[in-house]
C-alpha positions in Angstrom: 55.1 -39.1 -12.9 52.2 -37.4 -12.1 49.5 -36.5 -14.9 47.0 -34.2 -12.6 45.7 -31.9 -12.7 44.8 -33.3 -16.4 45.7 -30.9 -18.8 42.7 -31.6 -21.9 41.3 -29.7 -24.5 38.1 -30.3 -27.2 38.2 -28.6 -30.6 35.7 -28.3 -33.2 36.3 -27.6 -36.7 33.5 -25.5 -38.1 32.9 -25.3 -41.9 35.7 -28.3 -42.5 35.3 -30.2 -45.9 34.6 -33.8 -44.6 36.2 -35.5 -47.6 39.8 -33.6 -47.0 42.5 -34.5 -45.1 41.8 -34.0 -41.2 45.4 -32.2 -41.3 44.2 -29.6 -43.2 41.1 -28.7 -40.8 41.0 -25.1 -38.7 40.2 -26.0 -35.1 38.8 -23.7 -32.5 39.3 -24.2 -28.6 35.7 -24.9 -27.2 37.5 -26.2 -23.6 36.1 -23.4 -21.3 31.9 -24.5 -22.3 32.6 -28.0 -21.6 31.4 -29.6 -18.7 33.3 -32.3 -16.5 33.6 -36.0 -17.9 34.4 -37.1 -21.4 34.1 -40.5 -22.2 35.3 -41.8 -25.3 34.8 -46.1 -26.8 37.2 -47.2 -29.7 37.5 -50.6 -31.4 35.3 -53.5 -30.2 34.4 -56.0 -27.6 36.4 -59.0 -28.3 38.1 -60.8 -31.5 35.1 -62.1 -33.1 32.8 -59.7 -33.4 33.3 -55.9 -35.7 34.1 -52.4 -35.0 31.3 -50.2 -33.9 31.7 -46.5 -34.7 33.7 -45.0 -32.5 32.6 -42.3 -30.2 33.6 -39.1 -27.6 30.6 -37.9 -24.7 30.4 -34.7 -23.4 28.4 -32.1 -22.0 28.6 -28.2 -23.0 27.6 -25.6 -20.8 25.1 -23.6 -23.1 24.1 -19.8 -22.1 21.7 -18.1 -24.0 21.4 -21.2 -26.3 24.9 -20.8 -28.1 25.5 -24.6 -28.6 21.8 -25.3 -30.0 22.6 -26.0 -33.6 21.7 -23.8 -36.4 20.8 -21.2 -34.4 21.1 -17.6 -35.5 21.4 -16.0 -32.4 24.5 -17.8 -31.4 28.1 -16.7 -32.1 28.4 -20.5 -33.2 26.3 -20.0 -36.0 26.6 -21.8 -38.7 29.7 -24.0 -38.1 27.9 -25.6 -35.5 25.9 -28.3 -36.5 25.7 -32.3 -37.1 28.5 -33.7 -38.9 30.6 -31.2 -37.3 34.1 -32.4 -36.7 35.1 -32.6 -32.7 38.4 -33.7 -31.2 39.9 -34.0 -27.9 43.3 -33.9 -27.1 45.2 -34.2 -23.4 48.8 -32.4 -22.7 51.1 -35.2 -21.6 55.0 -34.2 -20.8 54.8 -30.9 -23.0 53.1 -32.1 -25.8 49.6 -32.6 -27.2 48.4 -36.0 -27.7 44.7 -36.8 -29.3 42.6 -39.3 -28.0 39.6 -39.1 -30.6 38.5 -37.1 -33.5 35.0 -38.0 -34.3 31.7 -36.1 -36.1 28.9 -34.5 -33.9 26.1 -37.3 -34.8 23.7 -36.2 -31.3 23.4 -32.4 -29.9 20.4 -32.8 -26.9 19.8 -29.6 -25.5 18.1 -30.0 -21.6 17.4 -28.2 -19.0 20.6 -28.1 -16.2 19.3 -26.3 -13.4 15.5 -24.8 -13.2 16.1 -22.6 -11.0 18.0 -20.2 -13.1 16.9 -21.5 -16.2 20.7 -23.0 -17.2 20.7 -25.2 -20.1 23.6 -27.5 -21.2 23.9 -29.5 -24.6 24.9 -33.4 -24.6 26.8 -34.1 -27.5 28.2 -37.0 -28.9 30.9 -37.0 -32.0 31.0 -40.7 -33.6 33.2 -41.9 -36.1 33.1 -41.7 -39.4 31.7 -45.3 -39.7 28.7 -44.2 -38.1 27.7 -42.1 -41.3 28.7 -44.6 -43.4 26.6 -47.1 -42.1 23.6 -45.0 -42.4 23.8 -45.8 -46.4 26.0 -44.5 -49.3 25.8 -45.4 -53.0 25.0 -49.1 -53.7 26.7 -49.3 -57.4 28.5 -52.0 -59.3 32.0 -51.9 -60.2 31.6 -50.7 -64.0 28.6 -48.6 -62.9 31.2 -46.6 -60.3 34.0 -46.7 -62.9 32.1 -45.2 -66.0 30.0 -42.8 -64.3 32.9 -41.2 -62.6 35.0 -41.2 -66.1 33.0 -38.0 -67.4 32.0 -39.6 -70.8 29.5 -37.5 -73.1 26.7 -40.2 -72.9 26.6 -43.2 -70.9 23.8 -46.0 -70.4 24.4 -48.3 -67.4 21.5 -50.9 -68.3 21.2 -51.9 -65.0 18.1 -50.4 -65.3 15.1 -52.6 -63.0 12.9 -54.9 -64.4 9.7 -52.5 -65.1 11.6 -50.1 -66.8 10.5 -48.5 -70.3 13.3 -46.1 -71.3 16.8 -46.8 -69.3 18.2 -43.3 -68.0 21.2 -41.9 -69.4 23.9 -40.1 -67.8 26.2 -37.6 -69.4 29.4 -35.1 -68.4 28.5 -34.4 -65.1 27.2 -37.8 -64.2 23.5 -36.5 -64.0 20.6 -38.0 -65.4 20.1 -37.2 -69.2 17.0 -37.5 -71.1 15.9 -41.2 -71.3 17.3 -43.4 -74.1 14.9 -44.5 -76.9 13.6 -48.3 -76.8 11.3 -50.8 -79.3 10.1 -54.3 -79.2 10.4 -56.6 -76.5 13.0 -56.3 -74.0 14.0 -57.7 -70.4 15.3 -54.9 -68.3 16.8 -56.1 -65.1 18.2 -59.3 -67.1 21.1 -61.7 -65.4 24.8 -60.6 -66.5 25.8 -63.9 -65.1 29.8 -63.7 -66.5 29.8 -60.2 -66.0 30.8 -59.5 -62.3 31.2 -56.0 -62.7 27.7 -55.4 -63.3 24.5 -55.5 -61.7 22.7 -56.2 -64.6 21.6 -55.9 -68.0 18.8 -55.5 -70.7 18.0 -58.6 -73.2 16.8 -57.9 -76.4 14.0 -60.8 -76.7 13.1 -59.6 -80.5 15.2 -59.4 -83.9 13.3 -56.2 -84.0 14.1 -55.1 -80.7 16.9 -52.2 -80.4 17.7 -49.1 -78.0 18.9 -45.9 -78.9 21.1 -43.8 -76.5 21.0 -39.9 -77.7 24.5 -38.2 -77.6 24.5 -34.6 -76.8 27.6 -32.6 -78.3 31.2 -33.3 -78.6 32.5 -31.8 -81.5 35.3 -34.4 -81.8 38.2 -31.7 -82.1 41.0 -32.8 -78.7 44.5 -30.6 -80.4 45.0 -31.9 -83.9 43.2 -35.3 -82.9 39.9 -36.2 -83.8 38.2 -39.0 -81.9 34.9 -40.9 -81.4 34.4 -44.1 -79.0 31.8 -46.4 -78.0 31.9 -49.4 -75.7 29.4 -51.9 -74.8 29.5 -55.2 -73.3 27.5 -58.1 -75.0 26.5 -61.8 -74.8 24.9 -63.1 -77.4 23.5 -66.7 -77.9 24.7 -67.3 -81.3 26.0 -66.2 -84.1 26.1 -68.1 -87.0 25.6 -65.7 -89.6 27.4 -61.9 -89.6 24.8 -59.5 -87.6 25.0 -56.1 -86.7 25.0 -55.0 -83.2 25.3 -51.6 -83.2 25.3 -48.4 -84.9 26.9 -45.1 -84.2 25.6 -42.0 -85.7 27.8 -39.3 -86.9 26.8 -35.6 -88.1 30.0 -35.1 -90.4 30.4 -34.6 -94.4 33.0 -37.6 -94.4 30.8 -40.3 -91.9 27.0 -40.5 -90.7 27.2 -43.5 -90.0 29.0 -46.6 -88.4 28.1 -50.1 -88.5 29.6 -52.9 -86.2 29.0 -56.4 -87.1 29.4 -59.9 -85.3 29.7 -63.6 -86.8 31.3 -66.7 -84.4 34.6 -66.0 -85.8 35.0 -62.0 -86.7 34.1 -58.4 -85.4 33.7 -55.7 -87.8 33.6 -52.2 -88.5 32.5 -50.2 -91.6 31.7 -46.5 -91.9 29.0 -45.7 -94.4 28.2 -41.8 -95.9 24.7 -41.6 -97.5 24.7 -45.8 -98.0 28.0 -45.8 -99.3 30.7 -47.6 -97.9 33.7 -45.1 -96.7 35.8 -47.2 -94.3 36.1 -50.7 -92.9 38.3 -52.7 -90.6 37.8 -56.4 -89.1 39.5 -58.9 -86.7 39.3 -62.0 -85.4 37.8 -62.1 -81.8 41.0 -62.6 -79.7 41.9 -65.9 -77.8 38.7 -66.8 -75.0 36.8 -64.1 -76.6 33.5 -65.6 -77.6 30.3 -63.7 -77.4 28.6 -66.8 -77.7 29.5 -68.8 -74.4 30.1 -65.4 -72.6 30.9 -61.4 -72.1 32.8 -59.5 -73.9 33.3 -55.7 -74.3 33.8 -54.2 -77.8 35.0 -50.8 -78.1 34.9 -48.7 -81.9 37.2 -45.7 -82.4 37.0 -42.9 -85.0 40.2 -41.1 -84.5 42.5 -38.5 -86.9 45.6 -39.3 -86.1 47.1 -35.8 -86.1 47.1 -33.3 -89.2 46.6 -35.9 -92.2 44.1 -35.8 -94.6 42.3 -39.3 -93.7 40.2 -40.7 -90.4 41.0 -44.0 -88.9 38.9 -46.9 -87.8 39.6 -49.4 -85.5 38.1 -51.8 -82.9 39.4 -52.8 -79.8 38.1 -56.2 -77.7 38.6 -57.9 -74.5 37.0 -61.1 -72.8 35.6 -60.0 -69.4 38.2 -61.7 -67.0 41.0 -60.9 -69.6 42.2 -57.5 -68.4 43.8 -56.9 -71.7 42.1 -55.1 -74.6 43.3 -56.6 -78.6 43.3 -54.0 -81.7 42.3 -54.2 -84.9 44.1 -53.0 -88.0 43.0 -49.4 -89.0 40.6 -49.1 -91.6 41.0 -45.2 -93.7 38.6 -42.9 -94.7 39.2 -40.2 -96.5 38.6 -36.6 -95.2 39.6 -34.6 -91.7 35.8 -33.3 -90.7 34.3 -35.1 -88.5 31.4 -33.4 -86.7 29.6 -34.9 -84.1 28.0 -37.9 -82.8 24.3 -38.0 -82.2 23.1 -41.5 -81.0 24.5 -44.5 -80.5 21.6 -47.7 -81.3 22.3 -51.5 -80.1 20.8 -54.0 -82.3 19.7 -57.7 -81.8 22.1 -59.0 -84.0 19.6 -61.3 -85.9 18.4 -63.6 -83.1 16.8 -63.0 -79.9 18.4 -63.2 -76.5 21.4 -61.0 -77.3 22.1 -59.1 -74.1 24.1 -55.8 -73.6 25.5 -53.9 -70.2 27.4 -50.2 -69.6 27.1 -48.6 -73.3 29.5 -45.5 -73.4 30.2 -42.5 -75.7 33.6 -40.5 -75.3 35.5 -38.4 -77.5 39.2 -40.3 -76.2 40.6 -42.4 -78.1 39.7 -45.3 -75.9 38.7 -46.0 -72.8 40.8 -46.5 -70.0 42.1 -50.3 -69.9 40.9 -50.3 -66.3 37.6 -51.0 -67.6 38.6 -54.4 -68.3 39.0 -55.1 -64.3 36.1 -53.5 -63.5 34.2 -55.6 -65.6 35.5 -58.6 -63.7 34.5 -57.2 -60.5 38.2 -56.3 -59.7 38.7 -60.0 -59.2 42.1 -61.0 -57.4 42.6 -57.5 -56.7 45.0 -56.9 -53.2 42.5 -56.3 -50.4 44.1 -53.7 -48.9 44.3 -52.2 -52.4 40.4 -52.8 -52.8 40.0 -50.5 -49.4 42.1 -48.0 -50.6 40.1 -47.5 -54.0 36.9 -48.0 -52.7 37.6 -45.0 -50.3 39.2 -42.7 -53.0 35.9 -43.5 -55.5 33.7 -42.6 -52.0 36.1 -39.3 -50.9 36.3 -40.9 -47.6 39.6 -40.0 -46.2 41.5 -43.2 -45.3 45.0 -44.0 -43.9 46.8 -45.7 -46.6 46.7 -49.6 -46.0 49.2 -51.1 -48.4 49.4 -54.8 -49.2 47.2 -56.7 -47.6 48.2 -60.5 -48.6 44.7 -61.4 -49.7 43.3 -61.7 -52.6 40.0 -61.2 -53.1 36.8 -62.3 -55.3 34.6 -59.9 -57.4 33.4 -57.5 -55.9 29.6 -57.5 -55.1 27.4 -54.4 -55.6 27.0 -52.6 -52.3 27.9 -49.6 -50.5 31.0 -48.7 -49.4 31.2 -49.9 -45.6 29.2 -53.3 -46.5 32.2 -53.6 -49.0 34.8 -52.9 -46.5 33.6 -55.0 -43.5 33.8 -58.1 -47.0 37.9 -57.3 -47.0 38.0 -57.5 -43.1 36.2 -60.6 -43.1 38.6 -62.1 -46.1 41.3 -60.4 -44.2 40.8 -61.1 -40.9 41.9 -57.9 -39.9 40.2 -55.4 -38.5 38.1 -51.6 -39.6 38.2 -48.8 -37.2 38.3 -45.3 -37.4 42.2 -43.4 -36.6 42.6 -41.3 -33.8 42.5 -38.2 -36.4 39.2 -39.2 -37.6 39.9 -41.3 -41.0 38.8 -44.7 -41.7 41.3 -46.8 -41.2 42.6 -50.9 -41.4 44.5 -52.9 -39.3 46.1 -56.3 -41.9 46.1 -59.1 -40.5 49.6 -59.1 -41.3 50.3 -56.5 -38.9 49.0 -58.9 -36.4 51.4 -61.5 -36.7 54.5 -62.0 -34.4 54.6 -58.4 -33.3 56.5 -57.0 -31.0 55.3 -56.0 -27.6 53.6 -52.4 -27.8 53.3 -51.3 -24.4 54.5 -53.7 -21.4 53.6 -53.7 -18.0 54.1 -55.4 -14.5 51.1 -56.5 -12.7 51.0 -53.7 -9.9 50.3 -51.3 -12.5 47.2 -52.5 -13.4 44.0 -51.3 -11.5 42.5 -53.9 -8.7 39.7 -56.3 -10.2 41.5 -58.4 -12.8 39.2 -60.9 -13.6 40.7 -63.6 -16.1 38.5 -66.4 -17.6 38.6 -69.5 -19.1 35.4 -70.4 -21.6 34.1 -71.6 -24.6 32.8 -68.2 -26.5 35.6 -68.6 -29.2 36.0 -72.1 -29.6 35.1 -73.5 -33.1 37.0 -76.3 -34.5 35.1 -77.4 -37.2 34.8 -74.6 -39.8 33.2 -74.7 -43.9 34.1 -72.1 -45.6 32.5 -70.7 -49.2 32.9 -68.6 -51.1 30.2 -66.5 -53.7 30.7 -68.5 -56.8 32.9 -71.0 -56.1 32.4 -74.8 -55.5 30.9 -76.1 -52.3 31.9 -74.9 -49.2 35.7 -76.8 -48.2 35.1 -78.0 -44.5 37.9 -78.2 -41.9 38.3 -79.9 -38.6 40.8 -80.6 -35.6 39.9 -84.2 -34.7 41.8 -84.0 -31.5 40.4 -80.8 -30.1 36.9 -82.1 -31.3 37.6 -85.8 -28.9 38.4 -84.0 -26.3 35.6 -80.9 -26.4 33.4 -82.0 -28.6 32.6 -80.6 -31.8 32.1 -76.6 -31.8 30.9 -76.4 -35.7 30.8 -73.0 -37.6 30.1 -71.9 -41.2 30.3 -68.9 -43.4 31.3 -67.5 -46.8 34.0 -65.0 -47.7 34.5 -63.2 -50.8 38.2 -64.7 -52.1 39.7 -65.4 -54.7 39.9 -69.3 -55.1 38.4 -72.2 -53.8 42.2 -73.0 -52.1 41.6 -69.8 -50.6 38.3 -70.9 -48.9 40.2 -73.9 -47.8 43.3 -72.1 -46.3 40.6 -69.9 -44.6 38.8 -72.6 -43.3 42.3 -73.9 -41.8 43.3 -70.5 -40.0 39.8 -70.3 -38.6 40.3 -73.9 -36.7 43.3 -72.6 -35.6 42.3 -69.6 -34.0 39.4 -71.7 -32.7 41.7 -74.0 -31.1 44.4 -72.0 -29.3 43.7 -72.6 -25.2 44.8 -70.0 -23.2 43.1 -67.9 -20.6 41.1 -65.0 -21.9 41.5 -61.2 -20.1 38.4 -59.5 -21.6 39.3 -56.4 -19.4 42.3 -55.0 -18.2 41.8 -51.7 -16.4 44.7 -49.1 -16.2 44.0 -45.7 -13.8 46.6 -43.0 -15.0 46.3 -41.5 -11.6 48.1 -44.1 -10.3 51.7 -42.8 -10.0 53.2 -46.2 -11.0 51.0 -47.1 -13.4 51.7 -43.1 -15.1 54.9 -44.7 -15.7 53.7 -46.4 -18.7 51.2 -43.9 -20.5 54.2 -43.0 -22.8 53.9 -46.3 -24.4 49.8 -46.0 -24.8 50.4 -42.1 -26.1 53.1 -42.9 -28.2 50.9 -44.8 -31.0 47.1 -45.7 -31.7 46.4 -48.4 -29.0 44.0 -50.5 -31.2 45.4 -53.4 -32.6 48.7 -53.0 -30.0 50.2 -56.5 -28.3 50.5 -55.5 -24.4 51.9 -57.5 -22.0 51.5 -57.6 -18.1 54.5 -59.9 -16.1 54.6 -60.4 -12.6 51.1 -62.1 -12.4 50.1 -63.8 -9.4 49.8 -68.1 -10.5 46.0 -67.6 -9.1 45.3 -65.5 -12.1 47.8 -66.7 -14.6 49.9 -70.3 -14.8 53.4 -68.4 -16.3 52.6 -65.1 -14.4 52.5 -63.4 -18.0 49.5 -61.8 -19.7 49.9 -61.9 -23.6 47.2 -60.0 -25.2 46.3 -57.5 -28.2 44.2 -54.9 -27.6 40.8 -55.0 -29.4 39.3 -52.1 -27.9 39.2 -49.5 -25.2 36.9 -46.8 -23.4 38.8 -44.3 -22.1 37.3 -41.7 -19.3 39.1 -38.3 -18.4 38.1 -34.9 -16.6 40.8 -33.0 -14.6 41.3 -35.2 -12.1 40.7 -38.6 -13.2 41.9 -40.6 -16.1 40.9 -44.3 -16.7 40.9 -47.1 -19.6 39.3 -50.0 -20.0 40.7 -52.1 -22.5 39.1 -55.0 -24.1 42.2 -57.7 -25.2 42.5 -60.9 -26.8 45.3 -63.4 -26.6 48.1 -62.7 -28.5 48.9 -66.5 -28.7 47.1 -66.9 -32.1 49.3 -64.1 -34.0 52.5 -65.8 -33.5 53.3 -67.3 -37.0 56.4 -69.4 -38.4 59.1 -67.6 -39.4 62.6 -68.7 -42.0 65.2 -69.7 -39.2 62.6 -68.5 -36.2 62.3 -70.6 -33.5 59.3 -72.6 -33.9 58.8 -76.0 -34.5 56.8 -78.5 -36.4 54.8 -79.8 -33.6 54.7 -83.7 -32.5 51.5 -84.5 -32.3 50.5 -87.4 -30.0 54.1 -87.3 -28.0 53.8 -88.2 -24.3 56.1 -88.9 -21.4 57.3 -92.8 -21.7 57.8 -92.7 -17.7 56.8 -90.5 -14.8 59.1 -87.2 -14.7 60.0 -86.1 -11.4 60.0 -82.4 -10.0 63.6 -83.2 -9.4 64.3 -85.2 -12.6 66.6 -84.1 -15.3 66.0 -86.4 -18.3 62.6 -87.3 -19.1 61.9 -90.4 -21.7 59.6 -89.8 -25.0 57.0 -91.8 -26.4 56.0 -90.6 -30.0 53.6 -91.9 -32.4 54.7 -94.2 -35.4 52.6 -91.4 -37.6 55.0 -88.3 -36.8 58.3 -91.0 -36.4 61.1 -90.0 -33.7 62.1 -86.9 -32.4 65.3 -85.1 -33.9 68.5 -85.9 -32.9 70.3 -83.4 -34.8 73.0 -81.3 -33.0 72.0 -78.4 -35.1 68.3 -78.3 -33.5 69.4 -78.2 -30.1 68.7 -76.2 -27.4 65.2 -77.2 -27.5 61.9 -76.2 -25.7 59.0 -78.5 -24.7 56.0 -78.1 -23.0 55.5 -80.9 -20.5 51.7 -80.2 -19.7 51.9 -76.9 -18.7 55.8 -76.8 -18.0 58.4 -75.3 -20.5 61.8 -77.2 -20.3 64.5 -76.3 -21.7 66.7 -79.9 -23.3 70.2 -80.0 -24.3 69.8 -83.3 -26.8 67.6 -86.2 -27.7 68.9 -89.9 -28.0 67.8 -92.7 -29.7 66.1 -93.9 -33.2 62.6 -95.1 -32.4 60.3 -94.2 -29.7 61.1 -94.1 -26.7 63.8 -91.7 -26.8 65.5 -90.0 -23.4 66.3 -86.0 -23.5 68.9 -84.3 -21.2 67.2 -81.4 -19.5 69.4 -77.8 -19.2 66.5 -76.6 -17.1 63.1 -76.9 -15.4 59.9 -74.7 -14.9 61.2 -71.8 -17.3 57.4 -70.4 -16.9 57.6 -70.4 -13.3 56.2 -73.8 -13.1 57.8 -77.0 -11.8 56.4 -80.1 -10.8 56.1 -83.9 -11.3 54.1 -85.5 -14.3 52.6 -88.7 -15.2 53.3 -90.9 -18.0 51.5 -90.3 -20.6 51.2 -86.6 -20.5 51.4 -84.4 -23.0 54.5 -83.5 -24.8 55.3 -80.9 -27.5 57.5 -78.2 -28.8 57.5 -75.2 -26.7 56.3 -72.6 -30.2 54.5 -74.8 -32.6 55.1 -73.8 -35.9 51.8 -72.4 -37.5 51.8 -71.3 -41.3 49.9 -67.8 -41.3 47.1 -67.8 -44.1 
């Protein structure tokens, strides 16, 4: 098969929408202005480290100036510009195949050739995690849940510490006139027990208070009339009943409504010119107690269709209870209700009482959804976290699914500092798709796969260079995490007395302290696995035998793929078998020349235990009893009194060990207690045979590891 002259083509898609689907973008063929060479870098360098953006270098010839962003004078003009959308695709067996999609983040104009005054234009397109990690909106949870939620008036409170009035935000998520404060308060206040927030006001005065205005809403939705406010609150006691808030109403029937607090009830009464119209009360719900921590209150004013009579009614939950109890209704007679004009929080008779994310709406509640976001989204799927966190940011993301990790509360912080948190609870890994979209590879996806694209080692360009180092051991890990208990330290005793101790800490953001421990566990073990490294294998597509092959790299994105290489000479590899996954790649093309350099990591690590696989609990401290011949065909077994004797069971037989670095294969085991004598069915089924002392190593062939 031969790919050359390269068929290739670059596109740009002028005037795209950035937040839509890159399937929906118009692209124009820009092929004939670009120069030769395009070099394109996906992924990253090795296991350990992150993704950087991803991105495609080129050179476009530019007469009379038509690639020089925003200039008038050229056809080009406007689409062209930064942040336009660029992709480059090659035509492999009849069909088109992209290799990147990425964003013009440089345009360089220089002079080509003085002589006849020829300029060209070097461009690079990145990835979409490029702009990201310039900055985007740093917001709590609650704070990106309730301003997107289109409420009539809302009040984050997050407000910093030298604030005088806190800014309020209304339908359109702009800032609204500034609420009303008095008496002493403590803006930028700890909501310690309120992980969706990132922080709050404290009213440090009985004659402290704040008033949020409410513009409009005549509360008219069909033939239902509505009014709700929520706020979350702390208070330090509550001994007597106190008010903490009042809602007032511009109707014939209500102007205002009270809500009062004691240790053991909430309450709601509606007053009209200082009589009493309406009440309704409940008990705060099981682990709801303002007193020891947050919890959010919501008060309704609904007509419930066309009667003659309002409704009151309050609704509660306990931040880290995602469910929200209801009062009774309380009636009040009448169907006018008017509108809503200010919504003021009170002290509720002692000082310290502290508030966070006061809302107005005309629904009859707020979404239940609240209730998680108050909790920082604690436990939430991380794969699930990823995909909400891209739909509240309009970033366009190939859908993840179920990631098997649960994570903590989520921190305030912008969107790619949030993301990079799941991969690092994950161990996965964040890159950008070949069609431009942020995208996640699970950590499940990395476990036992099947081989992606296999080769034999004459395919492979000249310069293999394997290695054999220390840049990735670590086999004492402690692992935290924000808000838990101390950090849970791990260690393999036996790789640490025979390398010494390669100690490493960190904190990730999941869900339990036995979380942080089973993290701590998996680290160690991919610490601990020793197997030659292949930083770089080097394909050239030009190469008619290797061409053979570049179905299986076309045929899917390559990042994150388990490629094999057989055939391998024993100077470069003891079973003549590369194993790796590919971390990253750069790829280099023009017409007549196509390379990749791909940056891999051993695939060794991924392969988990699986129900009726064929791994094995491993026997730690086995040896060889007696010397085993080259020739031999039984070999004796020494085990440890810890681990007891091997099995005997028919059932478990054919059996693989390693013998140093031998795999045999043994029919049966004899014996109760150590030593025992196996019959071997064959020798060197790696390609290596030899003679071993006594006393070296012997295990199961596939250890049986537990994924996280």
């Amino acid at each position: 098969m031969s790919v050359f002259p390269l068929t290739f083509r670059v596109q740009i898609a002028p005037g795209a929408s950035l937040t839509a689907d890159p399937a929906t973008w118009v692209w124009q063929d820009i092929t004939r202005w670009v120069r030769a060479g395009i070099r394109i870098t996906r992924g990253r360098s090795d296991e350990g480290g992150t993704t950087s953006p991803s991105s495609c270098a080129l050179t476009l010839k530019s007469p009379a100036g038509r690639w020089l962003p925003r200039n008038p004078a050229s056809p080009e003009y406007p689409g062209w510009r930064l942040g336009c959308p660029l992709r480059v695709q090659v035509s492999v067996l009849g069909q088109w195949w992209t290799r990147h999609t990425g964003f013009a983040s440089e345009i360089e104009p220089r002079l080509a050739d003085r002589g006849v005054d020829t300029y060209e234009v070097d461009v690079v397109a990145s990835g979409i995690t490029r702009r990201l990690a310039q900055g985007s909106a740093v917001r709590s949870p609650l704070l990106r849940q309730m301003s997107s939620m289109g409420l009539l008036a809302y009040c984050p409170l997050e407000d910093g510490a030298g604030t005088t009035y806190p800014a309020v935000y209304g339908r359109q998520s702009q800032p609204q006139p500034a609420a009303r404060a008095a008496g002493p308060l403590t803006f930028g206040a700890d909501a310690n027990g309120l992980p969706g927030s990132a922080s709050a006001v404290r009213l440090d005065s009985t004659t402290a208070r704040i008033a949020m205005p409410v513009g409009g809403g005549v509360f008219i939705v069909g033939d239902t009339t509505v009014a709700t406010v929520m706020v979350y609150v702390t208070s330090p006691q509550l001994d007597v009943e106190a008010d903490l808030m009042t809602v007032t109403v511009s109707s014939p029937q209500v102007d205002k409504i009270t809500v009062r607090a004691s240790k053991t009830t909430l309450k709601a009464t509606a007053y009209l010119d200082g009589d009493q119209v309406g009440t309704t009360s409940m008990p705060w719900p099981d682990g709801a107690d303002p007193t020891t921590g947050w919890v959010g209150v919501q008060v309704t004013l609904t007509r419930p269709g066309l009667v003659s009579f309002l409704q009151l009614g309050l609704r509660v939950h306990a931040v880290g209870d995602l469910t929200w109890t209801a009062s009774p209704t309380g009636g009040i007679a009448g169907t006018i209700v008017g509108q809503m004009t200010a919504v003021t929080l009170l002290p509720a008779g002692v000082q310290g009482t502290t508030y966070a994310h006061l809302g107005a709406t005309v629904r009859p509640s707020l979404p239940t959804s609240t209730a998680w976001a108050a909790a920082g989204y604690a436990g939430e799927d991380a794969g699930a976290r990823l995909e909400r966190l891209a739909a509240d940011q309009a970033v366009p993301l190939v859908p993840v699914g179920t990631a098997e990790t649960a994570m903590g509360p989520q921190p305030v912080g912008g969107l790619l500092d949030l993301a990079r948190e799941v991969e690092a609870a994950d161990g996965g890994m964040l890159y950008e798709s070949l069609d431009g979209r942020l995208a996640y590879l699970r950590r499940v996806d990395r476990y036992n796969r099947p081989v992606d694209i296999g080769l034999v080692y004459s395919q492979l360009a000249p310069g293999l260079a394997p290695t054999s180092d220390d840049r990735s051991v670590r086999n004492d890990w402690t692992v935290s995490r924000p808000g838990g208990a101390g950090g849970v330290q791990v260690s393999d005793e036996a790789h640490v007395a025979e390398y010494g101790r390669y100690e490493q800490s960190t904190s990730v953001n999941v869900a339990t302290d036995a979380d942080a421990g089973d993290q701590a566990s998996w680290r160690v073990h991919l610490g601990t696995v020793e197997q030659m490294r292949y930083p770089v294998l080097t394909l050239n597509w030009g190469r008619e035998q290797t061409a053979a092959a570049l179905p299986a790299w076309l045929a899917r994105d390559p990042l994150g793929a388990r490629l094999t290489v057989t055939g391998v000479p024993p100077e470069l590899s003891v079973d003549g078998v590369i194993d790796q996954q590919i971390e990253g790649y750069t790829e280099q093309l023009d017409r007549y020349a196509w390379t990749v350099t791909i940056n891999t990591s051993p695939n060794a690590p991924w392969r988990v235990a699986l129900v009726d696989g064929e791994d094995r609990v491993a026997a730690d401290g086995s040896t060889l009893a007696a010397p085993l011949a080259a020739s031999a065909m039984t070999l004796s077994l020494a085990s440890t009194a810890e681990n007891g004797p091997w099995t005997t069971a028919a059932e478990d037989f054919p059996l693989d060990l390693r013998v140093g670095e031998e795999r045999v294969t043994v029919s049966a085991i004899s014996g109760t207690s150590s030593p025992q004598t196996a019959i071997i069915t064959a020798r060197g089924v790696n390609g290596i045979r030899r003679s071993w002392l006594v006393g070296t190593e012997v295990d199961v062939w596939f250890p049986a590891i537990v994924a996280l």
